[in-house]
C-alpha positions as CSV (number, residue, x, y, z in Angstrom):
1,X,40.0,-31.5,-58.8
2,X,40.8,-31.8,-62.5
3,X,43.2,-34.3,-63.5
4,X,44.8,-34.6,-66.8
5,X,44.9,-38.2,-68.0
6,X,47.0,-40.3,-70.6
7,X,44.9,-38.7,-73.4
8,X,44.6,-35.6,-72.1
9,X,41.6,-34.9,-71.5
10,X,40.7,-33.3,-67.9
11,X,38.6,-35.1,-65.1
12,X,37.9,-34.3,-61.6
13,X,39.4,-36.2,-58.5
14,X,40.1,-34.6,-55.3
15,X,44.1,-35.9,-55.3
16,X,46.2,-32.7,-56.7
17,X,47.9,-33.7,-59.9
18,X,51.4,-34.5,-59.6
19,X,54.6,-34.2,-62.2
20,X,58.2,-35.5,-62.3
21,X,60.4,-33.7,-64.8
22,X,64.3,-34.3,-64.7
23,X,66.6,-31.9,-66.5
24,X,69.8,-33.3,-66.9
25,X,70.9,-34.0,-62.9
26,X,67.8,-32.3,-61.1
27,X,64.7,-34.1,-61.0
28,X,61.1,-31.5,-60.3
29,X,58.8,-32.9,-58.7
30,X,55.5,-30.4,-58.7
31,X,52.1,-30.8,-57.6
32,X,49.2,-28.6,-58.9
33,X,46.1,-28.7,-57.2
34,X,43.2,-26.6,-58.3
35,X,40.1,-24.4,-56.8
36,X,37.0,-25.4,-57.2
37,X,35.4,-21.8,-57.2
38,X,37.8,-20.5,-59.5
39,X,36.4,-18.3,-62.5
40,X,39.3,-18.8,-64.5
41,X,41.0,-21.2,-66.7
42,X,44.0,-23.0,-66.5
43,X,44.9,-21.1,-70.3
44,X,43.8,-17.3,-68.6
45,X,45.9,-18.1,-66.1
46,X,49.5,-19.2,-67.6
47,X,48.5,-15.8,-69.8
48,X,48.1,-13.6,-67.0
49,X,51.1,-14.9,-65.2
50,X,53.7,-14.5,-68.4
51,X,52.0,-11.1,-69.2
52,X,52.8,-10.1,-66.0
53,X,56.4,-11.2,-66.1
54,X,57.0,-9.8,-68.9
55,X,55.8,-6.6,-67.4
56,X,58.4,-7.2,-64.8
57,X,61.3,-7.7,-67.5
């Protein structure tokens, strides 16, 4: 599974990549794994999904 590193630049692992955002007194913590048989792109895939909320709106 890919994982972005300090430079990032992508490399494969099988851990799923994990993120800790706080914003101001909540703290996020999100983990993204991702398929190895998928056709698309992490890039055609944050497109698709704010094209299709914007649809929505």
């Amino acid at each position: 599974m890919p994982a972005v590193t300090a430079d990032r630049t992508i490399e494969r692992t099988d851990k799923p990549l994990h993120i800790t955002k706080r914003i101001g007194s909540t703290t996020y913590k999100v983990s993204v794994h991702f398929s190895r048989t998928s056709r698309e792109t992490m890039s055609d895939k944050l497109v698709r999904l704010i094209e299709r909320d914007a649809v929505k709106q």
